[in-house]
MOPAC internal coordinates of N, CA, C and O (Angstrom, degrees):
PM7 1SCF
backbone

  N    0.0000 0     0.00 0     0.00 0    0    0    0
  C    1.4520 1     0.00 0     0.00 0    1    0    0
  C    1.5350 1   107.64 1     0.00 0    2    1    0
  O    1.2310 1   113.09 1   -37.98 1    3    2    1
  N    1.3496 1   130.67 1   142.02 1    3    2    1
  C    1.3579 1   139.98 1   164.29 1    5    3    2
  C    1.1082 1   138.99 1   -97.79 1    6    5    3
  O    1.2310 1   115.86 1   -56.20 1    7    6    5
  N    1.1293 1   125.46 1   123.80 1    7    6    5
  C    1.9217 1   137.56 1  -148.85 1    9    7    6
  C    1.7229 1    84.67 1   -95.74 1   10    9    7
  O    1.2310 1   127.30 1   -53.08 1   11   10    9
  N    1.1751 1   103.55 1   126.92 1   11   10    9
  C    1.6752 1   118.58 1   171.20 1   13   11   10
  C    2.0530 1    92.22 1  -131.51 1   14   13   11
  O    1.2310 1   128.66 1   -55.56 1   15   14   13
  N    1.4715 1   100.92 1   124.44 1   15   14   13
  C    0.9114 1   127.82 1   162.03 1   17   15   14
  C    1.8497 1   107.10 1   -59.60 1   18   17   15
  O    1.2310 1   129.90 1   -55.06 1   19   18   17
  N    1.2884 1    98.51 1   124.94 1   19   18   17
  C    1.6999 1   112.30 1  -174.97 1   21   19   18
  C    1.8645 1   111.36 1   -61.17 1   22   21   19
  O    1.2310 1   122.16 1   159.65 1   23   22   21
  N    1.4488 1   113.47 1   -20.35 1   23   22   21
  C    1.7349 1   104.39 1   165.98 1   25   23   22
  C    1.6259 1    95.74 1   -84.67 1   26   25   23
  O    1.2310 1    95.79 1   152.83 1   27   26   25
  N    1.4228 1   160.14 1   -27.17 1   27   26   25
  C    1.0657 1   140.96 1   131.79 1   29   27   26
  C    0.8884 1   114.91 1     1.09 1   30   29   27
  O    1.2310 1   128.50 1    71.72 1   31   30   29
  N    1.3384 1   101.24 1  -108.28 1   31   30   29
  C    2.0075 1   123.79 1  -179.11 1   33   31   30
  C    1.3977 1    97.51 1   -10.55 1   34   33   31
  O    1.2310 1   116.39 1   111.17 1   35   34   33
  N    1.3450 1   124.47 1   -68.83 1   35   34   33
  C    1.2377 1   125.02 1  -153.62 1   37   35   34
  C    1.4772 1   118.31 1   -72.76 1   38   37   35
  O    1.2310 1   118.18 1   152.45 1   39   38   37
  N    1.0769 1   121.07 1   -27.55 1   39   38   37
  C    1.3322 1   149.83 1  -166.42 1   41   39   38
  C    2.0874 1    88.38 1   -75.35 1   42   41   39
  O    1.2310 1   131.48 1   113.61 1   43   42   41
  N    1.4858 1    95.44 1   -66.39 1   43   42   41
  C    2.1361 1   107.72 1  -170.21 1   45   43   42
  C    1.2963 1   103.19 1  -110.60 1   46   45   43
  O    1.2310 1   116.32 1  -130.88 1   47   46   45
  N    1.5599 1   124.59 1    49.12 1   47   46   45
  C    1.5603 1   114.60 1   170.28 1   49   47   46
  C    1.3250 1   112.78 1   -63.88 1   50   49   47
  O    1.2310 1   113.36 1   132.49 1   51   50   49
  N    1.5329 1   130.16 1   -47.51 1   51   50   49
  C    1.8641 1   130.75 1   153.48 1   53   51   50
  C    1.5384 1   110.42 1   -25.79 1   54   53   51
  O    1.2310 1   112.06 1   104.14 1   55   54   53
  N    1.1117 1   132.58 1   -75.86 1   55   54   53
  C    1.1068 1   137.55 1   174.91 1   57   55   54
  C    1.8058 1   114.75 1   -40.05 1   58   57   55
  O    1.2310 1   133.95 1   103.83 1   59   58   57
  N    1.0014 1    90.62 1   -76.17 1   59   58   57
  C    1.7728 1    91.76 1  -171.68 1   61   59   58
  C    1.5712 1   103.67 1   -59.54 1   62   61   59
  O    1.2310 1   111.52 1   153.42 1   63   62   61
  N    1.2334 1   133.58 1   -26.58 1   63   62   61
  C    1.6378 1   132.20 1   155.02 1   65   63   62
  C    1.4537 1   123.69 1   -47.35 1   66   65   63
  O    1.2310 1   132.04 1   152.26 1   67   66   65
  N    1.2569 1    94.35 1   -27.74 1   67   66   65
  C    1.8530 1   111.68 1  -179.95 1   69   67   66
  C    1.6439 1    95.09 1   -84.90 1   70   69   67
  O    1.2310 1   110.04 1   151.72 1   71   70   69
  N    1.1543 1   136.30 1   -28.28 1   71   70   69
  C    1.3889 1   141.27 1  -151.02 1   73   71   70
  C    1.3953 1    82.85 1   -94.89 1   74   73   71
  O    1.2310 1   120.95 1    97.09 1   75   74   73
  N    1.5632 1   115.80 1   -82.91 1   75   74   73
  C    1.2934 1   109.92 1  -179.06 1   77   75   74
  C    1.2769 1   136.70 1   -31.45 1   78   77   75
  O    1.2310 1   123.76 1   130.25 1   79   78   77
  N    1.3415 1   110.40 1   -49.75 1   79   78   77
  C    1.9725 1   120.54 1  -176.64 1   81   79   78
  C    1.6348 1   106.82 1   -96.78 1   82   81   79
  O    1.2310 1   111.27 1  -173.19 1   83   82   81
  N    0.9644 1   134.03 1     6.81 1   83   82   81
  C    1.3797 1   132.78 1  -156.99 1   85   83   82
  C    2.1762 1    96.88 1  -131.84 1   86   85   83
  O    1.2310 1   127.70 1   134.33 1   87   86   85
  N    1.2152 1   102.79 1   -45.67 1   87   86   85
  C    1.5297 1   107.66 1  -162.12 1   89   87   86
  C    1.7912 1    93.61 1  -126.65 1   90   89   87
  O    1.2310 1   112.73 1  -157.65 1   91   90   89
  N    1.1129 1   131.33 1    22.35 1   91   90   89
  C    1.2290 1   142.80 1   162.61 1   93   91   90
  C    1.9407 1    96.36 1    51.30 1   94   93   91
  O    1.2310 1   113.95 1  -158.34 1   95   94   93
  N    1.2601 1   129.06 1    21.66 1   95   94   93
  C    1.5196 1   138.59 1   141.82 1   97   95   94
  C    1.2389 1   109.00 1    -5.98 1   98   97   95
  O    1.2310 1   115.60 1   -72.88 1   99   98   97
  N    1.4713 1   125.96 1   107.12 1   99   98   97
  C    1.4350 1   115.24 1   148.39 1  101   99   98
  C    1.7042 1   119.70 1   -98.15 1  102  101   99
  O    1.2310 1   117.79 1   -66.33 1  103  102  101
  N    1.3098 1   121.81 1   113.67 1  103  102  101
  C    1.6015 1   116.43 1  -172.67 1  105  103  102
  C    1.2341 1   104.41 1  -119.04 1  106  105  103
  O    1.2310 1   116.54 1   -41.05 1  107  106  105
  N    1.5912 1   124.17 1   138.95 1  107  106  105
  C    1.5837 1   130.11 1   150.52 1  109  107  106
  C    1.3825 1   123.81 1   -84.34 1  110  109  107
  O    1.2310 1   126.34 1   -59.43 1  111  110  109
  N    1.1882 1   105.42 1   120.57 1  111  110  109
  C    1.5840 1   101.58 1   158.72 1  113  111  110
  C    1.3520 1   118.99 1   -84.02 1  114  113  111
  O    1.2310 1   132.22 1   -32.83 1  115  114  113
  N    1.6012 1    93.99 1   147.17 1  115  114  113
  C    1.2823 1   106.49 1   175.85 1  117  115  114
  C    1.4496 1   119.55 1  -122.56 1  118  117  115
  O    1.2310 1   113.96 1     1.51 1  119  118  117
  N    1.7884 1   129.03 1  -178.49 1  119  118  117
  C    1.5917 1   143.02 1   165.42 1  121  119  118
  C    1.4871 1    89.18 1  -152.06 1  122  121  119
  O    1.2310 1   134.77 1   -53.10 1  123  122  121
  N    1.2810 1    89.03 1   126.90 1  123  122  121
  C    1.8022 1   122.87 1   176.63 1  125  123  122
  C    1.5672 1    98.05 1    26.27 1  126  125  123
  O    1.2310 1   120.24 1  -109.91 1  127  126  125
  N    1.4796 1   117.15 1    70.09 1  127  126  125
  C    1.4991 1   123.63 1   171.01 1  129  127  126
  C    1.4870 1   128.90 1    67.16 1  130  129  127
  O    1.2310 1   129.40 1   177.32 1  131  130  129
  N    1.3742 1    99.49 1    -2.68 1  131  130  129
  C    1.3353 1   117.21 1   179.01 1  133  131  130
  C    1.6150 1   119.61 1  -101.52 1  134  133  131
  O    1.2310 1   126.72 1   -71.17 1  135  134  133
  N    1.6117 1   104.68 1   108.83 1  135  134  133
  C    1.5998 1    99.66 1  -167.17 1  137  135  134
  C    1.5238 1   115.49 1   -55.62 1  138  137  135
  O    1.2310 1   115.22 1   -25.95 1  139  138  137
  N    1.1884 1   126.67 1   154.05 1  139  138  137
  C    1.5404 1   134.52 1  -170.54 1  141  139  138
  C    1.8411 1    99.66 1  -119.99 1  142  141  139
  O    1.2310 1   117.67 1   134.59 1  143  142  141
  N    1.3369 1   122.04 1   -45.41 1  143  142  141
  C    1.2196 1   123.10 1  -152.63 1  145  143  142
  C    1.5290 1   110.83 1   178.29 1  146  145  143
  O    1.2310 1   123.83 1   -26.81 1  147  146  145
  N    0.9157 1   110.26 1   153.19 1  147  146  145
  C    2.0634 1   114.47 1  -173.72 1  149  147  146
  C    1.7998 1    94.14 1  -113.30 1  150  149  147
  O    1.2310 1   126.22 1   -20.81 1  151  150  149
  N    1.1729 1   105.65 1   159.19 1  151  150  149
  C    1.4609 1   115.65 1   158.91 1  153  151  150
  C    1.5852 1   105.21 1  -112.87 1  154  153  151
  O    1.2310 1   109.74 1   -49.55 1  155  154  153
  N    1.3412 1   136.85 1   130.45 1  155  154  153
  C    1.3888 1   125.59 1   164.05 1  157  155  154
  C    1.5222 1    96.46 1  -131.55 1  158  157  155
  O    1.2310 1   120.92 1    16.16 1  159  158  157
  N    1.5786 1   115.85 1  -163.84 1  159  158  157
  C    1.1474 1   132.94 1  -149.19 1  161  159  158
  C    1.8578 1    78.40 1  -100.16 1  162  161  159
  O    1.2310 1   119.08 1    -4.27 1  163  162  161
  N    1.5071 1   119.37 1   175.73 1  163  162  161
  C    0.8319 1   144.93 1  -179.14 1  165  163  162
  C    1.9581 1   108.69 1   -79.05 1  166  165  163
  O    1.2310 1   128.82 1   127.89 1  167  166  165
  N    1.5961 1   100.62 1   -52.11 1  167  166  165
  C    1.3637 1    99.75 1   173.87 1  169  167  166
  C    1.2813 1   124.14 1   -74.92 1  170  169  167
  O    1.2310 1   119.00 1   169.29 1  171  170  169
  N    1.0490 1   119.50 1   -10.71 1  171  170  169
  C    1.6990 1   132.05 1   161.72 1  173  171  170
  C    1.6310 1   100.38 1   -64.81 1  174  173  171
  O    1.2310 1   113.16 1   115.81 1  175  174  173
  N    1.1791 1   130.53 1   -64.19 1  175  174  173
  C    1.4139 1   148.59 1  -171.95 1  177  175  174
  C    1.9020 1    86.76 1   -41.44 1  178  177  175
  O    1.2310 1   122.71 1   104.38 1  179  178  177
  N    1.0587 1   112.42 1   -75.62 1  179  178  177
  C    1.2711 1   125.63 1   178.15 1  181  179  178
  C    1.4473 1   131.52 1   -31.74 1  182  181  179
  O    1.2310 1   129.44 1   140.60 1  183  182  181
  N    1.5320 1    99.41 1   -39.40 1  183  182  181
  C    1.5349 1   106.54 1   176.16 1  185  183  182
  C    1.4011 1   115.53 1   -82.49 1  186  185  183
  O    1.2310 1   127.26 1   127.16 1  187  186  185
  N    1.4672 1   103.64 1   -52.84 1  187  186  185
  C    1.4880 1    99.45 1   138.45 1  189  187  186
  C    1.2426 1   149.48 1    14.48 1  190  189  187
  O    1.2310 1   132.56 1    95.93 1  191  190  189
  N    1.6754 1    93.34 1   -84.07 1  191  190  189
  C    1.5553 1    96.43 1   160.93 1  193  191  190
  C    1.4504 1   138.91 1   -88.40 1  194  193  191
  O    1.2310 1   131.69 1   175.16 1  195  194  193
  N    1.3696 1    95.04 1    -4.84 1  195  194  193
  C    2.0814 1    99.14 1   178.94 1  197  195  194
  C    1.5930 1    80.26 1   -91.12 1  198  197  195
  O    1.2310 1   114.20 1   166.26 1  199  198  197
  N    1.4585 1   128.58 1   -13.74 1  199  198  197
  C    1.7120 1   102.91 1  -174.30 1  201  199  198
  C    2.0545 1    99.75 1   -58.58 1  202  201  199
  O    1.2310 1   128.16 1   122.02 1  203  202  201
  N    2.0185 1   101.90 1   -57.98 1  203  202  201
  C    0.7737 1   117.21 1  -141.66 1  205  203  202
  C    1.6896 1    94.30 1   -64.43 1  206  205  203
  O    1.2310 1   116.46 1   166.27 1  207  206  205
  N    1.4095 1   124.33 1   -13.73 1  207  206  205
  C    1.8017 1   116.03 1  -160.90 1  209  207  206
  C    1.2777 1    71.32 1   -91.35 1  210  209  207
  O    1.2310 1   104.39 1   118.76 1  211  210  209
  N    0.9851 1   146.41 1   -61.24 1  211  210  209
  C    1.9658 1   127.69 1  -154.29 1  213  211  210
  C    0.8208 1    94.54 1   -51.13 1  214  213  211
  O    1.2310 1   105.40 1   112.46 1  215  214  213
  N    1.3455 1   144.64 1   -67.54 1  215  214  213
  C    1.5657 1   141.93 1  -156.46 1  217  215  214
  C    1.8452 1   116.32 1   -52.50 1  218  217  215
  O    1.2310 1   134.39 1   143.35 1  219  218  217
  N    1.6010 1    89.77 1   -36.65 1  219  218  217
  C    1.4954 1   104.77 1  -177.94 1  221  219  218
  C    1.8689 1   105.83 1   -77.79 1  222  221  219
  O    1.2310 1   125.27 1   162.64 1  223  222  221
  N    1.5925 1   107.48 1   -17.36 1  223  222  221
  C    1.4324 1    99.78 1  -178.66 1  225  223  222
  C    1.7568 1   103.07 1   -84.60 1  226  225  223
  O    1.2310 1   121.74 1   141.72 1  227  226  225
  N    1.3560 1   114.27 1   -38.28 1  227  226  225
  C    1.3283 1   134.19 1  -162.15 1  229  227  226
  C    2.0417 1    79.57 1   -52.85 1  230  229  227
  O    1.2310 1   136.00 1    89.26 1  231  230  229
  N    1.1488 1    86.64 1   -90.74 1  231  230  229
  C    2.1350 1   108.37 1  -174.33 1  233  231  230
  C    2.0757 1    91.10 1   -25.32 1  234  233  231
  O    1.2310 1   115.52 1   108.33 1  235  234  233
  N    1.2256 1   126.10 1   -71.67 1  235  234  233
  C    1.2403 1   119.44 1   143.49 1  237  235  234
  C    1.9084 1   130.12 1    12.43 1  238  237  235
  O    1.2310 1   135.78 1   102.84 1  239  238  237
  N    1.3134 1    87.07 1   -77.16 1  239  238  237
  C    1.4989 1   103.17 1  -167.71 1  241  239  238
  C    1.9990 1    97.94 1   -80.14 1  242  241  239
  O    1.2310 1   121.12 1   151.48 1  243  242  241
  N    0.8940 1   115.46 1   -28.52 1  243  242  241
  C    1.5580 1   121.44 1  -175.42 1  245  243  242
  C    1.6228 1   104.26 1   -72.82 1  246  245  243
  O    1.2310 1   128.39 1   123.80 1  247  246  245
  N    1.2101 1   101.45 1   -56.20 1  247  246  245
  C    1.7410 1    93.05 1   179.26 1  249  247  246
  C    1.0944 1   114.09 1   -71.22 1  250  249  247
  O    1.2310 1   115.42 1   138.87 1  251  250  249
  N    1.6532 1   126.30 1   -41.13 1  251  250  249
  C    1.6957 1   115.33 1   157.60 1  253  251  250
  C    1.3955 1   116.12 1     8.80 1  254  253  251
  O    1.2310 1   135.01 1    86.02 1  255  254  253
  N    1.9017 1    88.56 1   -93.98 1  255  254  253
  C    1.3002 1   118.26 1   176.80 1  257  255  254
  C    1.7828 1   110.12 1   -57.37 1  258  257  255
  O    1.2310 1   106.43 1    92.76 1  259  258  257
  N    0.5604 1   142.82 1   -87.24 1  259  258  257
  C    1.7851 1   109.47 1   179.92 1  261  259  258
  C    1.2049 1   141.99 1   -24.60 1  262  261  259
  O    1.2310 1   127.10 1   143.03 1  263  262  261
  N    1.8582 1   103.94 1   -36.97 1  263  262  261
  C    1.6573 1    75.78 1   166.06 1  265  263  262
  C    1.6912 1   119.04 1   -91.21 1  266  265  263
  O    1.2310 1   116.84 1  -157.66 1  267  266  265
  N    1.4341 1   123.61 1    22.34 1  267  266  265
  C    1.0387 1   124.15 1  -179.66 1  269  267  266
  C    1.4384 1   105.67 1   -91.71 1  270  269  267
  O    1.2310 1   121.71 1  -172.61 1  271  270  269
  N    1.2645 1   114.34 1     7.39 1  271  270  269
  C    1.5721 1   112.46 1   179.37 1  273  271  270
  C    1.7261 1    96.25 1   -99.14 1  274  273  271
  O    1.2310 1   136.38 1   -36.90 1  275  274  273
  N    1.4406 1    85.90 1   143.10 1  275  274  273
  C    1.9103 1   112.19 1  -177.50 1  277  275  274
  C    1.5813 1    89.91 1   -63.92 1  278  277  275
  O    1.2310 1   130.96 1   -36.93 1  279  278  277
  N    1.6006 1    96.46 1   143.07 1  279  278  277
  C    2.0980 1   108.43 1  -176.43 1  281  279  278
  C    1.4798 1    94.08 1   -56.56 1  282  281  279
  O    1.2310 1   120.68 1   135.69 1  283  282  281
  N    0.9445 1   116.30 1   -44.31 1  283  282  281
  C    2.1096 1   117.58 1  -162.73 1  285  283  282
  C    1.5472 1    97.21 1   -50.29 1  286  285  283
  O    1.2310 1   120.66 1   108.03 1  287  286  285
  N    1.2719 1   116.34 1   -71.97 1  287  286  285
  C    1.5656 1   114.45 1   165.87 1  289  287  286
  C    1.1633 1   108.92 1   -25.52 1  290  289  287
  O    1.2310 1   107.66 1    70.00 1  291  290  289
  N    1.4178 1   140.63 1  -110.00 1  291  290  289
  C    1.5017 1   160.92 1   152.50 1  293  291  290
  C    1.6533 1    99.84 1    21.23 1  294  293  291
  O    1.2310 1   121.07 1   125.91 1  295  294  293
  N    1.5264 1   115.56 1   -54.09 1  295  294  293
  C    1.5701 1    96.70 1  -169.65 1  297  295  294
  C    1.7643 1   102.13 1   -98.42 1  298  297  295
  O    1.2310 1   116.28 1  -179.96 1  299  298  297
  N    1.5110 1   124.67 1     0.04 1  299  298  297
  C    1.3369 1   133.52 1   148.56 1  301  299  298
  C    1.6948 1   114.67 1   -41.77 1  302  301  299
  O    1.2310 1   130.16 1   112.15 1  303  302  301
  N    1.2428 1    98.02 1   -67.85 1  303  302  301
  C    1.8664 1   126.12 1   177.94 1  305  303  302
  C    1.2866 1    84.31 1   -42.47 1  306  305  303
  O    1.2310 1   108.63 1    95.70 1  307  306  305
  N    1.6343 1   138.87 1   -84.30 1  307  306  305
  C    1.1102 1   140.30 1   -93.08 1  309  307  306
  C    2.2195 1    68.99 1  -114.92 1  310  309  307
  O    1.2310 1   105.53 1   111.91 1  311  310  309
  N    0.7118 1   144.43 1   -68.09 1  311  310  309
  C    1.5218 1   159.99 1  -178.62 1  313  311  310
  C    1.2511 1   142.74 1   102.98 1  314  313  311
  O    1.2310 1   144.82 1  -117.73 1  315  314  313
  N    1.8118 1    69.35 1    62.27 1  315  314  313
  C    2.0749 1   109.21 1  -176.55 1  317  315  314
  C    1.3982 1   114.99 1   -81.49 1  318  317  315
  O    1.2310 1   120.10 1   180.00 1  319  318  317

C-alpha cells in the first residue's frame, strides 16, 4: 500500500482516482505520518461490505439462538 502525504492528495486527487479505479491502487493518506484515510477501488469497498453484513448476520444469528433458550438454562449457563 502507498502513503501519499495529504498536500499530495490534494494537490492529484484526478490522478490518484485514476490510480485507484483504473489500476486497482490501494493508497493511504496521510498528516505528519499519521494515517487519515485509504483510497481503494470500489470493488474492494464492496467486499468489504458483504464481509461486514455476514458478520452482522452471524452476531445476528447467535443472539437469535440465545434468547430462544428457556431462562432455567440461561441462569444454569450463567450459575444462578
Amino acid at each position: 500500500m502507498i502513503a501519499i502525504p495529504i498536500s499530495e492528495a490534494r494537490e492529484h486527487l484526478a490522478d490518484l482516482g485514476n490510480r485507484v479505479s483504473l489500476r486497482g491502487e490501494r493508497l493511504v493518506v496521510e498528516r505528519r505520518g499519521k494515517v487519515l484515510f485509504a483510497l481503494v477501488p470500489v470493488e474492494d469497498l464492496e467486499l468489504l461490505e458483504r464481509i461486514e453484513d455476514r458478520l452482522d448476520l452471524d452476531v445476528l444469528r447467535v443472539a437469535k439462538d440465545e434468547a430462544s433458550k428457556p431462562w432455567a438454562e440461561v441462569k444454569k449457563a450463567l450459575g444462578l
